[in-house]
C-alpha positions as CSV (number, residue, x, y, z in Angstrom):
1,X,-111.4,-17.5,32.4
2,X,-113.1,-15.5,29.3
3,X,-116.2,-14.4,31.6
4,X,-114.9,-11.3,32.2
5,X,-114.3,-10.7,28.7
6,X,-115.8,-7.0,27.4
7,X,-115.7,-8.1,23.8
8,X,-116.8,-4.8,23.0
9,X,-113.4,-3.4,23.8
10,X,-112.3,-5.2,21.4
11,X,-111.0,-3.3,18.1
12,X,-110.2,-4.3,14.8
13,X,-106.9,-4.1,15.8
14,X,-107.2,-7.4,17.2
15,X,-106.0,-10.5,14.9
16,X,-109.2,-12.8,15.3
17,X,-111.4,-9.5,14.6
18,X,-109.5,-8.1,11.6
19,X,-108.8,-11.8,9.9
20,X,-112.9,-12.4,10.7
21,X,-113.6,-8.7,8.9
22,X,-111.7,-9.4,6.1
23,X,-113.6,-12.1,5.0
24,X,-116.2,-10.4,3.8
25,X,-115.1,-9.9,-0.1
26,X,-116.3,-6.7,-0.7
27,X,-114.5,-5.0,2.3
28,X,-111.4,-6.5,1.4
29,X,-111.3,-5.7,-2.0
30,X,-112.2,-2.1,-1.0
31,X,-108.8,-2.8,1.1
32,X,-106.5,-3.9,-1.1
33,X,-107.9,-1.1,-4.1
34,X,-106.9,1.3,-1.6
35,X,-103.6,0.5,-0.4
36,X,-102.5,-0.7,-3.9
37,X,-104.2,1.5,-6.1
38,X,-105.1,-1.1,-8.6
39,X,-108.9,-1.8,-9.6
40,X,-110.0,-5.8,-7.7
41,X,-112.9,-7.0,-9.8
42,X,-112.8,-10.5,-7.9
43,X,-110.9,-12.1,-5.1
44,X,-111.0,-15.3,-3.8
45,X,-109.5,-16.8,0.1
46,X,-106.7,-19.1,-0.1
47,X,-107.2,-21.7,2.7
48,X,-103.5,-21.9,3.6
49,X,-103.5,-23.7,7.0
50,X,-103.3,-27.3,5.6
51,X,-101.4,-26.2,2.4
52,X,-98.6,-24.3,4.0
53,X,-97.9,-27.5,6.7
54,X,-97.6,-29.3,3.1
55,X,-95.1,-27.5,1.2
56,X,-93.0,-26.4,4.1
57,X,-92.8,-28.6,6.9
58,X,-89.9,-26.7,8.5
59,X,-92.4,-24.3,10.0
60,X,-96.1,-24.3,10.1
61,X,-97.3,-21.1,9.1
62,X,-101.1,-19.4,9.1
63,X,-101.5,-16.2,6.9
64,X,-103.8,-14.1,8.1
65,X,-105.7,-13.0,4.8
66,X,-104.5,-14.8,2.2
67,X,-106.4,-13.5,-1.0
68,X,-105.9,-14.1,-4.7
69,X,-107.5,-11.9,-7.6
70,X,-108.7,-13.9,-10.9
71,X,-105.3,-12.8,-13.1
72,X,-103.3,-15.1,-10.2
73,X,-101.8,-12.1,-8.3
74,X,-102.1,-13.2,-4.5
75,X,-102.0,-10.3,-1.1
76,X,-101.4,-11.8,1.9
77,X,-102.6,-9.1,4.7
78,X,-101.3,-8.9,8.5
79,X,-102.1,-6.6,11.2
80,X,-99.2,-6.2,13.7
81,X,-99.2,-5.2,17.3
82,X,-97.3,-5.7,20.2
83,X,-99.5,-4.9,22.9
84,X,-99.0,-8.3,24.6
85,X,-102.1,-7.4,27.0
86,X,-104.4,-6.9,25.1
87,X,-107.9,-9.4,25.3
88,X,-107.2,-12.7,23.0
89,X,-104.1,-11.4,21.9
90,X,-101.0,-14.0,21.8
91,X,-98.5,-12.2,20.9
92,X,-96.1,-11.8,23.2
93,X,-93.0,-10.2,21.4
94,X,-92.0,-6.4,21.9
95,X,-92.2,-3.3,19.7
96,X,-88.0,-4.0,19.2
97,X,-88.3,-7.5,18.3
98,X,-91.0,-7.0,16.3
99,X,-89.7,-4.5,14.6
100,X,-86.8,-6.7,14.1
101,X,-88.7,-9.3,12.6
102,X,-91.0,-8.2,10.4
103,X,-88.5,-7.6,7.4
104,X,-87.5,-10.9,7.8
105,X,-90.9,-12.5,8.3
106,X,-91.7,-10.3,4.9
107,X,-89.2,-12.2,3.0
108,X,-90.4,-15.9,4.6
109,X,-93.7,-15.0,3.5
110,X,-92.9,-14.1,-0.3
111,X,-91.4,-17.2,0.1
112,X,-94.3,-19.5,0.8
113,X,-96.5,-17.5,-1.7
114,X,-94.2,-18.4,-4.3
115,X,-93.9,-22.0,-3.4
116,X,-97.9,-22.1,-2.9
117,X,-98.3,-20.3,-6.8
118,X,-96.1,-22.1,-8.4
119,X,-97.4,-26.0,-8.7
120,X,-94.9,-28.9,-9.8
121,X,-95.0,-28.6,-13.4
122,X,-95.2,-24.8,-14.5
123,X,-92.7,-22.1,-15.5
124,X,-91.4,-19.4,-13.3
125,X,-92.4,-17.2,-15.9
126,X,-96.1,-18.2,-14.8
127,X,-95.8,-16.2,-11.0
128,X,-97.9,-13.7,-10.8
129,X,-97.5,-10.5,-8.1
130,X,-97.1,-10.8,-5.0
131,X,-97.8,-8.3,-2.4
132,X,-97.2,-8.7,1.8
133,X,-99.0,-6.0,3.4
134,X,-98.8,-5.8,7.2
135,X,-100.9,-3.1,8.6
136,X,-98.9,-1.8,12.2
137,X,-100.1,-0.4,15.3
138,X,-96.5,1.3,15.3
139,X,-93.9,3.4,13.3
140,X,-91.7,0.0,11.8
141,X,-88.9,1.9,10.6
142,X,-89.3,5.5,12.9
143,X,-89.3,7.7,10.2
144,X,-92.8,8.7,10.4
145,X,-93.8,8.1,7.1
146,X,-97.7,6.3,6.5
147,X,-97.1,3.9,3.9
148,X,-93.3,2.0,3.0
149,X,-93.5,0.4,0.1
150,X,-90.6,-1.3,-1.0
151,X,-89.5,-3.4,-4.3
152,X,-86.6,-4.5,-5.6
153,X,-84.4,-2.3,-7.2
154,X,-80.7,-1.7,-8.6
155,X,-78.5,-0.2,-6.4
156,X,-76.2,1.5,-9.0
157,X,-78.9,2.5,-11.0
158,X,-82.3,2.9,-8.5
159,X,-84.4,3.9,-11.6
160,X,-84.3,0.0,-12.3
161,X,-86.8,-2.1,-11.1
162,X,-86.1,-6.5,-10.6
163,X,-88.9,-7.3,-11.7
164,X,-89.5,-10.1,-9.5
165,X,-93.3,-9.4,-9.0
166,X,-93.5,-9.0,-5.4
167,X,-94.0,-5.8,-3.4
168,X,-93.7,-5.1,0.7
169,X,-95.8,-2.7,2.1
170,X,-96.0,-1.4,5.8
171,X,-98.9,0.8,6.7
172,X,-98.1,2.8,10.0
173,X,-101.5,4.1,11.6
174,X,-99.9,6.2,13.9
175,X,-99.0,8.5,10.8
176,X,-102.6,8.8,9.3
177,X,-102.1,13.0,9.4
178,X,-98.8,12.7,7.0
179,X,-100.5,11.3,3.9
180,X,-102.7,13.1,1.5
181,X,-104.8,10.1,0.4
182,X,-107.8,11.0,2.2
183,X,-109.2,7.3,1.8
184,X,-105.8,5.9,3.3
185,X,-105.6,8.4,6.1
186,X,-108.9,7.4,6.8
187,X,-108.4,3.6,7.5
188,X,-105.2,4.7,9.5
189,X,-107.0,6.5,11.9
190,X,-109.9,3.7,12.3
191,X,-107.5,1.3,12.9
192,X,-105.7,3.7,15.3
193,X,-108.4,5.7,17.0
194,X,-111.4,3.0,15.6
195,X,-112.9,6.7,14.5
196,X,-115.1,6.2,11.3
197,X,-115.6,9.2,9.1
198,X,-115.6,7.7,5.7
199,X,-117.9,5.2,3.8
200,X,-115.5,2.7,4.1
201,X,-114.7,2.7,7.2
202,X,-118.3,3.0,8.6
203,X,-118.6,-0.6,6.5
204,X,-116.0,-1.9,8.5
205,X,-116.7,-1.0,11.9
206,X,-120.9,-1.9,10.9
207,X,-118.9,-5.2,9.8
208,X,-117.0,-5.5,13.0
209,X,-119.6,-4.9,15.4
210,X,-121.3,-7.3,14.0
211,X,-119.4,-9.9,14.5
212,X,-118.2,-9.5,17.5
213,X,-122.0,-9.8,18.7
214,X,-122.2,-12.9,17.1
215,X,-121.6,-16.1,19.9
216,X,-120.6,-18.4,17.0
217,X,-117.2,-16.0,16.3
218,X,-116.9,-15.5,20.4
219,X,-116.9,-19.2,20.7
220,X,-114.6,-19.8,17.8
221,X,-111.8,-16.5,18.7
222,X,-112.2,-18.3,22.2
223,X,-111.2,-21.4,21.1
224,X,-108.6,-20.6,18.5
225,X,-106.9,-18.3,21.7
226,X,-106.8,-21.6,23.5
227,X,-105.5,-23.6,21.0
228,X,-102.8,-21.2,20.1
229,X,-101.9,-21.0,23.9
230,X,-101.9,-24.6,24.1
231,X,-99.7,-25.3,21.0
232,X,-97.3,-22.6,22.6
233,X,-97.1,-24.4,25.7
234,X,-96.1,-27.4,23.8
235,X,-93.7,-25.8,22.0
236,X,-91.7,-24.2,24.8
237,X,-91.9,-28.2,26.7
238,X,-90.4,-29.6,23.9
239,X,-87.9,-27.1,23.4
240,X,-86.8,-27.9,27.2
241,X,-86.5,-31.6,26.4
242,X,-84.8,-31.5,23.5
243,X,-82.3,-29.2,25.7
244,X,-82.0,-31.9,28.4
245,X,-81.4,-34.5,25.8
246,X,-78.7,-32.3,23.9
247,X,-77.0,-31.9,27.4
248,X,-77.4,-35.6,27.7
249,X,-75.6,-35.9,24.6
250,X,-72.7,-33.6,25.8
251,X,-72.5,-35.8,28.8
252,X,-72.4,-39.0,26.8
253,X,-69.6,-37.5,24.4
254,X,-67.2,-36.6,27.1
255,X,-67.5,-39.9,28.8
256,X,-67.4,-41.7,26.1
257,X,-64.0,-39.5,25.3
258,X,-62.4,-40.5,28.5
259,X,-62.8,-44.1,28.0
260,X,-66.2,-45.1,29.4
261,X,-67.8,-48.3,27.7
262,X,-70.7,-47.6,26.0
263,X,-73.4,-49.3,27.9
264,X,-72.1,-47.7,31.1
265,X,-72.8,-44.0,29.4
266,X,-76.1,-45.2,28.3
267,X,-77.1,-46.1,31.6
268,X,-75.6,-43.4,33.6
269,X,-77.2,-41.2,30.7
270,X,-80.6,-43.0,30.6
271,X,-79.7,-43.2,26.9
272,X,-80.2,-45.7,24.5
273,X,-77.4,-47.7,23.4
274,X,-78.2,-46.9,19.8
275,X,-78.1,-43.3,20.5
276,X,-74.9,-43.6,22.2
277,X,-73.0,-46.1,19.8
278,X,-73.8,-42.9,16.8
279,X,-71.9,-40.7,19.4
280,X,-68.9,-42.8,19.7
């Protein structure tokens, strides 16, 4: 299956790649010192896989760089596509859904920040900033703009800031020419076009090369695909059954409403009796 694989074809655009880049501190703090405009003396990865499945069991939820600084402020970062044929790429959404999504996704994942920063114990006064940052191989709002930032702010008075520490950014790659940060429109157009002209972005691609020539990260992106292919798989099986079973449960009711004893609806439902008595 992943013989045919030309891994170098493979830009930073993909999610294994980018996550895999960023973890090498000094890029990443270049990153987020760019896109923020804020000076990163340190950073440091949150390992979020086991902690998110522990405060929020609803929905198990990987961030793909999850970084905090040593004042407490944490930037989760993202890259977005929707090129659903790309190689090792998983997601299979379109540009409209996506789109569609990624405000609200935005707001989930402010969400688990602030349940992850704030232990049992402390203050809300003890958050720190909080910045989602989701780096898009499309236009997310169509207005052509490079950068949308957004924070809360009054609507009768838009001078007036929440204050609620958190900040959304979208970068839009396809817009690198519209911005006059050089250093911005610079990453835009590596991310886009994957041409380097800048010190930076020479680091990253050096970076990314090398690790996509490396046989430990093609086993592991290999692996990861799989697993993430698998658990999708699982997830749309289950999704039928539980749809059988709630049409089993339909069944049940309606018999049940004309009269049927309930050990007869169990069996004709190949339900058990328990489940069948809480319908009645």
């Amino acid at each position: 299956m992943y013989k045919e694989i030309d891994w170098n074809a493979i830009t930073i655009k993909n999610n294994f790649l980018f996550q895999e880049t960023l973890r090498n501190k000094s890029l990443c703090k270049q990153f987020l010192e760019r896109v923020l405009h804020i000076q990163v003396k340190t950073i440091r990865y949150m390992e979020t896989e086991k902690t998110m499945k522990a405060q929020l069991r609803s929905k198990n939820t990987r961030l793909d760089v999850y970084v905090e600084d040593k004042y407490g402020n944490v930037a989760d970062i993202e890259m977005q596509t929707t090129d659903n044929k790309g190689i090792l790429n998983y997601d299979e959404r379109d540009e409209k859904t996506v789109i569609s999504e990624l405000p609200l996704r935005t707001r989930y994942y402010q969400n688990i920040i602030g349940t992850n920063m704030l232990r049992k114990g402390m203050h809300y006064r003890e958050l720190k900033k909080a910045y989602v940052i989701f780096i898009c191989t499309f236009d997310p709002y169509k207005l052509g703009l490079p950068i949308y930032h957004f924070t809360y702010r009054c609507d009768e008075n838009r001078n007036l800031h929440m204050g609620d520490l958190t900040e959304n950014i979208f970068l839009n790659v396809k817009a690198a020419d519209k911005t006059d940060d050089e250093e911005l429109a610079a990453f835009l157009r590596y991310v886009n076009k994957q041409v380097a002209t800048t010190s930076f972005t020479k680091q990253l691609d050096k970076e990314a090369t090398r690790i996509k020539n490396n046989d430990d990260w093609r086993t592991k992106a290999m692996t990861l695909d799989m697993e993430i292919k698998d658990m999708k798989k699982r997830e749309r099986e289950k999704g039928k059954q539980e749809g059988l079973k709630e049409g089993k449960f339909e069944i049940a009711k309606a018999l049940l409403d004309d009269g049927m004893e309930i050990s007869k609806v169990a069996k004709l439902t190949k339900l058990s009796v328990s489940e069948v008595t809480a319908l009645a």
